[in-house]
N, C-alpha and C positions, 0 to 999 in steps of 0.2 A: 504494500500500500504506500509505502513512505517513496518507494522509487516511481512511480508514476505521480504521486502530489510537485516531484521535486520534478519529474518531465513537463508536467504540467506549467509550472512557475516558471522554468526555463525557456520554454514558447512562449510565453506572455511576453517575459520583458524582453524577448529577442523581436519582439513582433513594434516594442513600442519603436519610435524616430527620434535616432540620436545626432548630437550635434557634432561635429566632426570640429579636432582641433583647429584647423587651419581658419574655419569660420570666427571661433571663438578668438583666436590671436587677431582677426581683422575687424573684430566687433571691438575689442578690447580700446577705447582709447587712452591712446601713450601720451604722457606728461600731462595729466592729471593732479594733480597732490592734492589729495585731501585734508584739510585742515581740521583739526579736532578744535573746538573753543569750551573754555569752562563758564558758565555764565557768576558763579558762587564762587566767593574766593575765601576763606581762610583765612583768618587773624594769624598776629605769630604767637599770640598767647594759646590760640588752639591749636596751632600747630604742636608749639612744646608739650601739650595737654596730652596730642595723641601719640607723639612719639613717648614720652614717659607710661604711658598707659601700657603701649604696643612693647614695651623695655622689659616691663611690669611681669606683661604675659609671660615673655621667652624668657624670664630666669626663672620664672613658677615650673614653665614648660621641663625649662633644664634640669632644673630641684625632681621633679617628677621620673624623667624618665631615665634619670641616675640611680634613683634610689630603688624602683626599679630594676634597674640591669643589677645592681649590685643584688638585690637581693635572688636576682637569676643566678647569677653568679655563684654566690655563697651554696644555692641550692645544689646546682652542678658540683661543687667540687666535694659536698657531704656525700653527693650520691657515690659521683667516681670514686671517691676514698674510703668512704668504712660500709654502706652498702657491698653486700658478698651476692654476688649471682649463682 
C-alpha cells in the first residue's frame, strides 16, 4: 500500500509546472538592496538594561549547566570505579 501512495505522490508533483533556473536568474532583478529601517529606537539606558539582563541570563545559564556536567561527571566516574559488572 505505502509503494503505490508514494507512486501516486510522485505523479502528482511530476505533473505540476516548474520554473526553470534560467527564468528565475532573468526574473531576478540585480542591484536591488534592500534597506531594513527600525522605526523605534532604544535609549542607552535601555540598552544597558538589556545587555545586563541578557549578562544576567548567560552566567545563570553557565552556573547551570556546570553544575550539571559536574554532577555527570562525579556520577561517571563512581560508576566506572567501585560499580563491579
Amino acid at each position: 500500500m505505502g509503494s503505490i501512495a508514494a507512486m501516486v505522490t510522485s505523479l502528482k508533483n511530476n505533473k505540476r509546472e516548474r520554473v526553470s533556473a534560467f527564468k528565475k536568474m532573468k526574473d531576478l532583478k540585480a542591484g536591488k538592496n534592500i534597506q531594513v529601517s527600525f522605526d523605534k529606537k532604544a535609549t542607552p539606558h535601555q540598552l544597558k538594561n538589556i545587555r545586563e539582563k541578557l549578562q544576567k541570563e548567560n552566567r545563570k545559564t553557565l552556573k547551570r549547566n556546570s553544575i550539571i556536567l559536574i554532577f555527570i561527571m562525579i556520577i561517571l566516574i563512581y560508576v566506572i570505579g567501585f560499580v563491579k559488572f
